[in-house]
Each structure stands twice: as C-alpha cells, then as structure tokens.
C-alpha positions as semicolon CSV with decimal commas, in nm:
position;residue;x (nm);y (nm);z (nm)
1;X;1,099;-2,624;-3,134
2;X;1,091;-2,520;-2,800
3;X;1,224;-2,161;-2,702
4;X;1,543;-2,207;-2,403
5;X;1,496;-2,030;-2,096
6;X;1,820;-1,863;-1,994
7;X;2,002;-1,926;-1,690
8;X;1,950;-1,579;-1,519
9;X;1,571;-1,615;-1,573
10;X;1,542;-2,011;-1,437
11;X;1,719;-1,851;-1,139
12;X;1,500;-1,587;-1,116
13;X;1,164;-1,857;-1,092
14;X;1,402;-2,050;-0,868
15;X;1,430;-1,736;-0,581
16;X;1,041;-1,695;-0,693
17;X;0,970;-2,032;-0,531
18;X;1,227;-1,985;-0,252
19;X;1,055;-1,721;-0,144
20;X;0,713;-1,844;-0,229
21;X;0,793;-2,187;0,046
22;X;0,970;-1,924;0,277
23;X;0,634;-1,776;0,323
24;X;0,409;-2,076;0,308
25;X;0,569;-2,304;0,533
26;X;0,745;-2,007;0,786
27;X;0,531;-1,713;0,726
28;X;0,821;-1,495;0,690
29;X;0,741;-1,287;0,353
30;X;0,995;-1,149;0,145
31;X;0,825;-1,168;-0,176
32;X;0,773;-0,761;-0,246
33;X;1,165;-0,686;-0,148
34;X;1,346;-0,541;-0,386
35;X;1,446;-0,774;-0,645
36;X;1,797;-0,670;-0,662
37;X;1,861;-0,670;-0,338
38;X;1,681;-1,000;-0,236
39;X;1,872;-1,133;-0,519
40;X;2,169;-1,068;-0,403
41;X;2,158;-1,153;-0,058
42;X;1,996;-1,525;-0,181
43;X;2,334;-1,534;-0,413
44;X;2,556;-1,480;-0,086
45;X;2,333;-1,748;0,120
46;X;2,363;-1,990;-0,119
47;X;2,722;-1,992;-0,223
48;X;2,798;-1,980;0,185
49;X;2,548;-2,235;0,321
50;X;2,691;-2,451;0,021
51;X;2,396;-2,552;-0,224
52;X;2,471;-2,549;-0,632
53;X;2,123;-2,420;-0,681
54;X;1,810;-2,218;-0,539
55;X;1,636;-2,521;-0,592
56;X;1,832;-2,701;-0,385
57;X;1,839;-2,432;-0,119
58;X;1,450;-2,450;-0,118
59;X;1,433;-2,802;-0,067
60;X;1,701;-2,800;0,233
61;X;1,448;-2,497;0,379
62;X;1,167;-2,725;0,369
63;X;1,253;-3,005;0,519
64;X;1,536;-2,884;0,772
65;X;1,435;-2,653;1,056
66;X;1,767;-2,576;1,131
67;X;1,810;-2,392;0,751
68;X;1,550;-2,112;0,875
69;X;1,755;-1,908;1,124
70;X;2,060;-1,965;0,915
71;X;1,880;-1,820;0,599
72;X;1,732;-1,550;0,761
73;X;2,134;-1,413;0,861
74;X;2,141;-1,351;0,522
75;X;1,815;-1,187;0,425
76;X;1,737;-0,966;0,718
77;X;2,007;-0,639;0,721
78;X;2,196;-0,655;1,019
79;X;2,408;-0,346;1,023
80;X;2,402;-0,038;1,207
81;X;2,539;0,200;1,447
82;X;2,461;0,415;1,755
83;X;2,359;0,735;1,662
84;X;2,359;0,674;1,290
85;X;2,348;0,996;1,140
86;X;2,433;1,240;1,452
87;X;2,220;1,549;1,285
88;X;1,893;1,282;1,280
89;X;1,901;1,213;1,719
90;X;1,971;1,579;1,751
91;X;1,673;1,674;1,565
92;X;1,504;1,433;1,783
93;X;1,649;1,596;2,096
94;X;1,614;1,961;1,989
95;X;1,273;1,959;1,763
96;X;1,063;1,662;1,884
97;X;1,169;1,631;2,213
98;X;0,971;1,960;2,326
99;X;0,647;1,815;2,219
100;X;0,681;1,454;2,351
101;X;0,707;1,653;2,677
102;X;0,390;1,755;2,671
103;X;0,253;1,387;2,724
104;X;0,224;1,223;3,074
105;X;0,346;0,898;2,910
106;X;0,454;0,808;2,586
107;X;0,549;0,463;2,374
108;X;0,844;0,503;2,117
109;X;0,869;0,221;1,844
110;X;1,206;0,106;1,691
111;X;1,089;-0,079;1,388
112;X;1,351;-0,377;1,236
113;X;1,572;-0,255;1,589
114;X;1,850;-0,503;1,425
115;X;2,127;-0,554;1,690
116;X;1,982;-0,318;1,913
117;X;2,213;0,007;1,798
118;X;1,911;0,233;1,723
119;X;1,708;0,133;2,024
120;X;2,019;0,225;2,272
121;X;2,101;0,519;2,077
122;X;1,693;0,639;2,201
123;X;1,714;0,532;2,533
124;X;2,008;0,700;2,605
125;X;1,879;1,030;2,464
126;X;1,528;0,989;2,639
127;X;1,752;0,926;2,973
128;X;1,927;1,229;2,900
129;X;1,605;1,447;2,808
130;X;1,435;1,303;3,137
131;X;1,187;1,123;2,938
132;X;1,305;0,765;2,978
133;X;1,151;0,697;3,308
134;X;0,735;0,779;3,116
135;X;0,861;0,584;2,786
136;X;0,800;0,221;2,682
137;X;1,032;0,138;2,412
138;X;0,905;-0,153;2,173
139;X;1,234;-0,273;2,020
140;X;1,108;-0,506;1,678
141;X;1,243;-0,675;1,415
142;X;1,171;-1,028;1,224
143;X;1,486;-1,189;1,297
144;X;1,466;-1,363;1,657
145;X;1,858;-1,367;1,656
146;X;1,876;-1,003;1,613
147;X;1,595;-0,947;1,885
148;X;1,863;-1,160;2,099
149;X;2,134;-0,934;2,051
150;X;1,958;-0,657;2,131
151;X;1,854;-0,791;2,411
152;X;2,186;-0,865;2,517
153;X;2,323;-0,473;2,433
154;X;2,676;-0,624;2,356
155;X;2,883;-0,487;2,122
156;X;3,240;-0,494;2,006
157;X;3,486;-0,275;2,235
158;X;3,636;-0,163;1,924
159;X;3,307;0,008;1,790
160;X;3,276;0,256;2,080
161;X;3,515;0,482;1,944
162;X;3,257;0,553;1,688
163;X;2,924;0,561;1,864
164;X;3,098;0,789;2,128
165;X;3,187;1,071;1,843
166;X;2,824;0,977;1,677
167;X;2,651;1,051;2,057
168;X;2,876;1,402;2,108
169;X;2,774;1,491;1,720
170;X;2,421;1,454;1,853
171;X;2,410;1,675;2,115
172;X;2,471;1,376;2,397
173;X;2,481;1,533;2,732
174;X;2,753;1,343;2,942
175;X;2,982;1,069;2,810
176;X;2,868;0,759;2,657
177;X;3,119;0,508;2,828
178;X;2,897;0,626;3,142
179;X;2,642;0,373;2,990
180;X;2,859;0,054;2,950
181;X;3,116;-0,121;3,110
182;X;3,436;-0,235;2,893
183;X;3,575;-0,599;2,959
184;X;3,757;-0,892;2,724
185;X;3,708;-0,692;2,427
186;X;3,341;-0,604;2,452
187;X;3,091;-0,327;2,573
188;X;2,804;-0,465;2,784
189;X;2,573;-0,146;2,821
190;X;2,407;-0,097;3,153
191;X;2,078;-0,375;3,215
192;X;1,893;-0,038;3,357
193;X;1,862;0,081;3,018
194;X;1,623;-0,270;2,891
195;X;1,386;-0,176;3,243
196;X;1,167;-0,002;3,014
197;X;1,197;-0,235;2,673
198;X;0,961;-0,504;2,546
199;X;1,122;-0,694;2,257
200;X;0,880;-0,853;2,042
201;X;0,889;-1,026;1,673
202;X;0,738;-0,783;1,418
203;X;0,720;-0,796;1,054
204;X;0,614;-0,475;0,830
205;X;0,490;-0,716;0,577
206;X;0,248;-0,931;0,744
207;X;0,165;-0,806;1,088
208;X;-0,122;-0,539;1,204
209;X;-0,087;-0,185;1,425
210;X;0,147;-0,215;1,661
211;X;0,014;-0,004;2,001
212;X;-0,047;0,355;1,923
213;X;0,289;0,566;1,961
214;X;0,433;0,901;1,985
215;X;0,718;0,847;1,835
216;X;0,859;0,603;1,542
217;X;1,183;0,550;1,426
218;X;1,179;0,283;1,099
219;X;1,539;0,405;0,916
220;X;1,704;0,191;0,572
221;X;1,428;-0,050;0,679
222;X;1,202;0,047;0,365
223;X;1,464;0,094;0,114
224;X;1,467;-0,276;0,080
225;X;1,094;-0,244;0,010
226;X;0,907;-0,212;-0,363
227;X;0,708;0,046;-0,389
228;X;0,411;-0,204;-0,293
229;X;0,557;-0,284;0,023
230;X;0,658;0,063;0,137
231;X;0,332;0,168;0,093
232;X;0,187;-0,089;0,312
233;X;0,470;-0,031;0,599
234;X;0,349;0,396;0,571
235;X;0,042;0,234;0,595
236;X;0,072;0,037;0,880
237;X;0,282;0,359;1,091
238;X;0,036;0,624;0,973
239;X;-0,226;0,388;1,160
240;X;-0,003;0,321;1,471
241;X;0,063;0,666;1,525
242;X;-0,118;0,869;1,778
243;X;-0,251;1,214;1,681
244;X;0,040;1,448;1,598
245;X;0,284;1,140;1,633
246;X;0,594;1,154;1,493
247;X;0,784;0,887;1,238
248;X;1,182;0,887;1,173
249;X;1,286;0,763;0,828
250;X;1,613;0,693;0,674
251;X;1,827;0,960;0,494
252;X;1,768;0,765;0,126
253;X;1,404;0,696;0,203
254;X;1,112;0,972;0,176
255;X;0,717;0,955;0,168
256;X;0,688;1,182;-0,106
257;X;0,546;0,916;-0,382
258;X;0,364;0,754;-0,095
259;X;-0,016;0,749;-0,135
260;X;0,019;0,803;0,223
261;X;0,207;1,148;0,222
262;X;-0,081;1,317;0,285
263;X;-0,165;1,182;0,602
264;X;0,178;1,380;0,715
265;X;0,382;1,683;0,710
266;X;0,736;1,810;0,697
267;X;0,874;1,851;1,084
268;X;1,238;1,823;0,989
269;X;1,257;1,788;0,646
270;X;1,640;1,768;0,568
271;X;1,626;1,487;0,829
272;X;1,314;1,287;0,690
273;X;1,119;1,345;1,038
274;X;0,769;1,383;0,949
275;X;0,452;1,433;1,176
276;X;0,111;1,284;1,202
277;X;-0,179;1,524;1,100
278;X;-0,499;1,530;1,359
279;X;-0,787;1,367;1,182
C-alpha cells in the first residue's frame, strides 16, 4: 500500500513547480527565497487572484501573460518609507559623506528601490550635502511596476507627515515639503530630483555587476533571501563596489555568517554600514 502525501507537503511541490515555470518561462527566480516567506506571499496571491490550487495558479502563469505582473504584486515587497530608520541616512550624512567627498564623481546604487522611497530619501540628502550634482543614482528593482512608481515619485499626501519627522530625525537640512508639491491628495516630488537617475530592471538572483559604485544601499532586501542567496547578492555588491566603497544593509540583516565578511569591515556598525577593503 501506498504511503499518502499530506496536503501541506503536495502544496509545498505545488509552489516548487510554480516557481520552477516562473523561472523557466519569465526568468524571474524566486526559487532560494525564504520558504516561509515565499510561502506565504503565494498563499495571499492565490486566494486573491482566485485559483483553488498552486497548480492551477501555475497553469494560468503559463499560458496568460497578463498573470505575470499581477503575480509579481504579490511576491516582490513593496513597502517602505523615506528615511527609514532616521539614525541609518544620518550616518550616511555624518560618517560616509566625508569620504564620498573626496571623489570627483561618484555612482550610488539603490538595490530593489521599491516605490522609489529609499532612492528620494538619497537624493535629497546628496542635494543637501552638495553631492547630488557629481552623483548618478541607479534606482533597481525586479518589479517593472515598482520601477514605474518610482519613476513617477508620487506618494500619498497623507504619508508626508511621516517622512518629514523621518528627514528632521536624520539630520535633513531645510524642510522636506521644499521638495514636493501637495495637490488632490498626493505629493508629486520635484522632476529635478530624477535629472540624475537611471532606472533599470535588476535582479540579485540572476543578473551580473552592476557599474562599479561608491556607495550601496540594499536594506530588508536580503532578509527574504536563504542563506544561498544572500551570499550570492554579498557576492555580487562586494564585486560592484569600488575600492573602499561603501554598502548599507538593513537593521535585521548582517554579513557576519557571510563567506563574504571578510572582504569588509565595520564603518558604522550599530547601523549595518560596512566598507569595502582595498585589494
């Protein structure tokens, strides 16, 4: 007699495939996330997007274009703030800052950007610092919607409120409403601050170096990672940072059990700000 399979592990072969034909037919590869997490997320997109099963989720994302963008709402994190974490952006301003003035140009990546809250939350403190004007921002992320939004630097009027006590917290010098303008319930922040911005798709999983930068700023990107995966994404910023670059992690996220580790040291530890060694 056959041994049953229970329900919770048929579902987990189901998400197995899912993820298997996300990456074959789309390229999009979410098979070293997190279980739990990718789990979950799949659990929300199919109850919402109204299938019974995985399975029947998969076959919909095969032969439906249309199913990609609306799947990828669900398993790409779309939540942030401006100035996230005030005590991070003023270690940037007081401790990192210095050096980057040093250089006659520099290139700052946002890595999984999301709806853009990060990347304004750098411009603004580069305009601020007088380094905006020698910076190229690359703004990334695998989700073309969120690249949109960011693109767009709209956000709900009601938000502001927030990111306004986030930007003082951080050591903003002047206001931050003097970067948007306020109208039907939105904030549309100024067009000047895209002039120096190239969107562009990225994916941590899959893609190679991107540029060589100064400065990188990748934060509750990798805690969706396995272990695996994070590796690979130190990887790939250890190799796209210049000599003595720096890279920005989230406050839950750390590159202590990274065989990478070595390649960097402790700028601002309590704020998971780490530096590039020289070769």
């Amino acid at each position: 007699m056959r041994d049953t399979i229970a329900p919770e592990k048929i579902e987990d072969i189901e998400i197995r495939l899912l993820l298997e034909a996300l990456f074959l037919k789309y390229h999009y590869d979410f098979r070293n996330y997190a279980m739990a997490s990718i789990k979950r997320r799949l659990k929300q997109a199919r109850e919402q997007l109204g299938f019974a099963t995985f399975s029947a989720l998969q076959a919909s994302l095969l032969h439906d274009p249309d199913m990609l963008p609306r799947l990828l709402r669900f398993l790409t994190v779309q939540v942030s703030e401006m100035f996230r974490d005030p005590s991070y952006f003023k270690a940037i301003r007081e401790k990192v800052v210095p050096h980057l003035r040093t250089y006659p140009s520099l290139k700052v990546w946002i890595a999984g950007c999301s709806g853009g809250e990060e990347l304004y939350s750098l411009v603004i403190l580069f305009r601020e610092e007088g380094l905006e004007d020698r910076t190229i921002f690359y703004a990334t992320d695998i989700n073309h919607e969120a690249l949109q939004m960011a693109e767009a630097g709209i956000f709900a009027l009601d938000r502001m409120q927030l990111f306004t006590e986030s930007h003082r917290k951080s050591g903003g010098r002047s206001s931050l409403s003097n970067y948007y303008h306020a109208a039907y319930g939105r904030a549309s922040f100024d067009k000047t601050l895209r002039r120096n911005v190239v969107f562009s798709d990225h994916s941590l999983v899959t893609d190679a170096v991107f540029a060589e930068m100064h400065l990188i700023s990748c934060r509750n990107v990798l805690i969706y990672f396995d272990r695996e995966l994070q590796d690979h994404a130190l990887g790939l910023f250890k190799d796209s940072l210049a000599r003595k670059g720096f890279l920005g992690l989230g406050a839950k996220e750390s590159l202590r059990f990274s065989r990478h580790g070595g390649a960097f040291t402790d700028f601002v530890r309590e704020e998971k700000i780490y530096q590039r060694r020289p070769e």
